[in-house]
C-alpha positions as CSV (number, residue, x, y, z in Angstrom):
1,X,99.7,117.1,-21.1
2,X,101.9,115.2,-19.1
3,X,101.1,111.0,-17.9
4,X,98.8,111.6,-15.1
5,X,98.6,109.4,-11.8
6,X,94.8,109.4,-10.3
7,X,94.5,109.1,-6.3
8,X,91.6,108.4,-4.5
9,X,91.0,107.8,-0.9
10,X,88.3,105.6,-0.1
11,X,88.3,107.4,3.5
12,X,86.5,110.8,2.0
13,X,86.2,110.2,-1.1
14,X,88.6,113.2,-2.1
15,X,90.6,113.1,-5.5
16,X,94.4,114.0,-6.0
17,X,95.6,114.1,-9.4
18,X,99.2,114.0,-10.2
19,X,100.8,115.9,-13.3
20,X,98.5,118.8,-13.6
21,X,98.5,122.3,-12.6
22,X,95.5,124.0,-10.4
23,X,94.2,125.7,-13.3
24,X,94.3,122.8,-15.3
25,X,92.6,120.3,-12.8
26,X,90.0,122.8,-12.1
27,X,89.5,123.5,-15.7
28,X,88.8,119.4,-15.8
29,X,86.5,119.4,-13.1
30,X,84.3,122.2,-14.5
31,X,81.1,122.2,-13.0
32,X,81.4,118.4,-11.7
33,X,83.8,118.8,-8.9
34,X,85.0,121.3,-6.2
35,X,87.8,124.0,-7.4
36,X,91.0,122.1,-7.3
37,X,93.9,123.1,-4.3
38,X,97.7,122.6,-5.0
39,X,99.2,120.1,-2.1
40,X,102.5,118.2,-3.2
41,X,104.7,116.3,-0.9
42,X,105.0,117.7,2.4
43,X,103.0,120.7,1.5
44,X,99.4,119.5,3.4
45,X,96.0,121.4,2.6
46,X,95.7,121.2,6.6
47,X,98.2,120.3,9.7
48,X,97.2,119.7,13.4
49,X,97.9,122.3,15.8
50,X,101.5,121.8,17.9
51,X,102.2,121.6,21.3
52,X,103.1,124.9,23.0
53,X,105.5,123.3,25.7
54,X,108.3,122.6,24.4
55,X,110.4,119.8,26.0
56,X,113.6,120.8,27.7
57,X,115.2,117.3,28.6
58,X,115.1,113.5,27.2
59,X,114.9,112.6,23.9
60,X,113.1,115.3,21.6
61,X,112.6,116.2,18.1
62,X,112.5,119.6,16.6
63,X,108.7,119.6,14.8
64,X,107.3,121.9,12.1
65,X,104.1,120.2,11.7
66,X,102.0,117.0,12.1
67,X,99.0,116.3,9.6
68,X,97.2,112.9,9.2
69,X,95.4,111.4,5.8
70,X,98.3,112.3,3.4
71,X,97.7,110.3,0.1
72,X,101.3,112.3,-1.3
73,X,103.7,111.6,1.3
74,X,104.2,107.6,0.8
75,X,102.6,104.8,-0.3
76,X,98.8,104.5,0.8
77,X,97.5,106.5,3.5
78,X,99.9,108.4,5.9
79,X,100.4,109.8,9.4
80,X,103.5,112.7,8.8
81,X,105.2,114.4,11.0
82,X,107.7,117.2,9.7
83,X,110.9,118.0,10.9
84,X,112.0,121.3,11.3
85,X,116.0,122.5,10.3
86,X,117.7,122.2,7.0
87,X,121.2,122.9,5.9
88,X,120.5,121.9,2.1
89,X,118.6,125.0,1.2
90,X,117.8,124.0,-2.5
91,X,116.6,126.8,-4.9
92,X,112.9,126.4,-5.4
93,X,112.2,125.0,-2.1
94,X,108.5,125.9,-1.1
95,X,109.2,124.7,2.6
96,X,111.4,127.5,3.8
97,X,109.6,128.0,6.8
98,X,110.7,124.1,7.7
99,X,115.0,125.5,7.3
100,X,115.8,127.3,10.6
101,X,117.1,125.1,12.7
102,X,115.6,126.8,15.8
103,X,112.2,126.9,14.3
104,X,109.3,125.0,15.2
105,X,108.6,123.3,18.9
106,X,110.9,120.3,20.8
107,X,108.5,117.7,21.4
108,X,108.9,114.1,23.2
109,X,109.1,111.5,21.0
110,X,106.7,109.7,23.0
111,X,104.2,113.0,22.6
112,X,104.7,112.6,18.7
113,X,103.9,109.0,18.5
114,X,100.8,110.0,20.6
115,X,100.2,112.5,18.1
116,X,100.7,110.3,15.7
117,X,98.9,107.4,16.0
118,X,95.6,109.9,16.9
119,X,94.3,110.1,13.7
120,X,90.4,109.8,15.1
121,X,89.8,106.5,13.8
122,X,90.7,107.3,10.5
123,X,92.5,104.1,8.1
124,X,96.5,104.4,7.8
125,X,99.1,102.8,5.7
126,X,102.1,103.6,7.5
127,X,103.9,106.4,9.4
128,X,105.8,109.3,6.8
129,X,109.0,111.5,8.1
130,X,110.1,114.7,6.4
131,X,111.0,117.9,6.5
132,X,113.0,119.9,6.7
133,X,116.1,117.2,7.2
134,X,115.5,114.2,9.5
135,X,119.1,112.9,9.5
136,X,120.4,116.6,10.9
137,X,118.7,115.1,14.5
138,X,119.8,111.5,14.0
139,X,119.3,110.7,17.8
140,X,115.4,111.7,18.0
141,X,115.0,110.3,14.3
142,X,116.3,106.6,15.6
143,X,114.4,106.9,18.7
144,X,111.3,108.2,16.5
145,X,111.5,104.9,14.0
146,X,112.0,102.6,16.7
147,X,108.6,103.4,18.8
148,X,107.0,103.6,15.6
149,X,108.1,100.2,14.7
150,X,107.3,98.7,17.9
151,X,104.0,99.3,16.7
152,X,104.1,97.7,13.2
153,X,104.2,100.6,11.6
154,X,105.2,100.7,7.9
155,X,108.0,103.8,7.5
156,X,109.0,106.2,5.0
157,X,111.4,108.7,5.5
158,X,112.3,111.8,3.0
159,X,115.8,113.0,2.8
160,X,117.7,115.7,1.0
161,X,121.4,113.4,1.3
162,X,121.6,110.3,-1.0
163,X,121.6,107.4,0.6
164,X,125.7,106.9,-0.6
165,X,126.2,110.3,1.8
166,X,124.6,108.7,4.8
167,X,126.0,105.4,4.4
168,X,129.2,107.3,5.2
169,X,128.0,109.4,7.8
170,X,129.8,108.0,11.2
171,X,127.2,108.4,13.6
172,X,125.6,104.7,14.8
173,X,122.3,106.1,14.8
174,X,122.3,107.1,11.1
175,X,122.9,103.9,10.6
176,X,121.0,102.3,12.8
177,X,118.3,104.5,11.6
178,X,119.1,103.3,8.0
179,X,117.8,99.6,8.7
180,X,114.8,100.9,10.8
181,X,113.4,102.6,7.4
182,X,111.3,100.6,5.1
183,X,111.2,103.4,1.8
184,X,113.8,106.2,1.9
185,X,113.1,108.9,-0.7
186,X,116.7,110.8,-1.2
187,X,118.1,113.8,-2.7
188,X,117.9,116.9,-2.8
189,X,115.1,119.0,-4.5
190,X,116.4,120.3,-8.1
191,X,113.2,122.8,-9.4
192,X,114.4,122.2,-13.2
193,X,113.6,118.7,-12.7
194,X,110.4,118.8,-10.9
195,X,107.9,118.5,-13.9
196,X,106.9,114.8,-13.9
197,X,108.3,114.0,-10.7
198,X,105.7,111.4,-10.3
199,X,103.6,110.6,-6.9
200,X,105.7,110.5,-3.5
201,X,108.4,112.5,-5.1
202,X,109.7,116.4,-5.5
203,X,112.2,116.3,-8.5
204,X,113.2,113.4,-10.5
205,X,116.4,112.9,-9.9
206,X,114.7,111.5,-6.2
207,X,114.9,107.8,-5.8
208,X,112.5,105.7,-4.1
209,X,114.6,103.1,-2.1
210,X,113.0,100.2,-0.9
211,X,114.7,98.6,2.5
212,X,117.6,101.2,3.0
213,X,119.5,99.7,5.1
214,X,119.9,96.3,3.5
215,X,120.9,98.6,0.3
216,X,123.4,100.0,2.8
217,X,125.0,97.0,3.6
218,X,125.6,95.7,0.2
219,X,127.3,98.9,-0.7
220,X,129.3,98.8,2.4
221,X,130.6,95.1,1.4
222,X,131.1,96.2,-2.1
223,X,133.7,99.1,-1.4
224,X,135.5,96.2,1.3
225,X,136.1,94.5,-1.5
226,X,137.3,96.8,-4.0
227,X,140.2,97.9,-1.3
């Protein structure tokens, strides 16, 4: 059996185990516990319905889903909201409704944070993005981090580009994006390498990069000086 990592959330009281399968973790629980459900990263037991309308001018985001309480999306106790559109189409992705880029609704970034921070009361760590790919909609993602952090929100944001490939990206609000984010989790998913991923991530070759953009920076000054 592989190491296992033990999540509870003092909210309800419900138990995620990391590093077992569903048979497995309802073989454990016998006649103790409730049957177990598979959730991972970005894969929710539950999301909150969408908007219908779909916004047709000022700054947007293309959304697949919103869901609150996430203890597998982040340190702590997250909000998410899932962008919809991916170019990186890795084998083994079980998000393949999240890739077409005209799937899902537009939505206002203000109507997002709304959404958001409506979680009925319920405790929150911090505010998760994923997807799909956040950086293909760099303009709504900026605008998206910046209301959050007018708030004091705590951010993660998932990625399927290493954090090398967006440091080179040209666009200002990738980068200004970049320094907005306080965990990015990048690269792409790799299925061979999923088994002990560990909590927060899909495949192990993932990293868990604390302060982005300050990583960014030093990289940046590093190939100036090599030139």
């Amino acid at each position: 059996m592989s190491e296992l990592t033990w999540i509870l959330d003092p909210a309800t009281g419900e138990l995620t185990v990391e590093g077992l399968s569903e048979a497995e973790a309802s073989a454990l629980a016998g006649d103790l516990l409730p049957p177990a459900r598979p959730l991972n990263c970005a894969r929710p037991l539950t999301t909150q319905p969408l908007p219908s309308r779909q916004e047709t001018s000022g700054l947007t985001l293309r959304v697949a889903h919103l869901y609150h309480g996430s203890v597998v999306d982040g340190p702590g106790r997250r909000s998410v909201v899932q962008t919809q559109g991916c170019v990186h189409q890795c084998r083994g992705c079980a998000l393949t409704e999240t890739h077409s880029l005209a799937g899902g609704v537009a939505l206002g970034i203000e109507a997002i944070v709304a959404a958001l921070l409506d979680a009925q009361g319920e405790p929150r760590d911090g505010i998760t993005v994923t997807g799909g790919e956040p950086f293909l909609q760099p303009v709504g993602l900026l605008a998206l981090l910046q209301r959050l952090k007018a708030h004091d929100l705590h951010t993660v944001v998932y990625t399927g580009f290493t954090l090398e490939a967006l440091a080179c990206r040209l666009e200002p609000e990738v980068q200004a994006a970049l320094k907005l984010i306080d965990v990015l989790i990048d690269g792409p998913f790799v299925a061979r390498l999923s088994d002990g991923a560990g909590e927060w991530r899909g495949s192990r070759n993932q990293r868990v990069i604390h302060r982005p953009g300050a990583l960014m920076e030093v990289m940046r000054s590093d190939r100036l000086q090599q030139k």
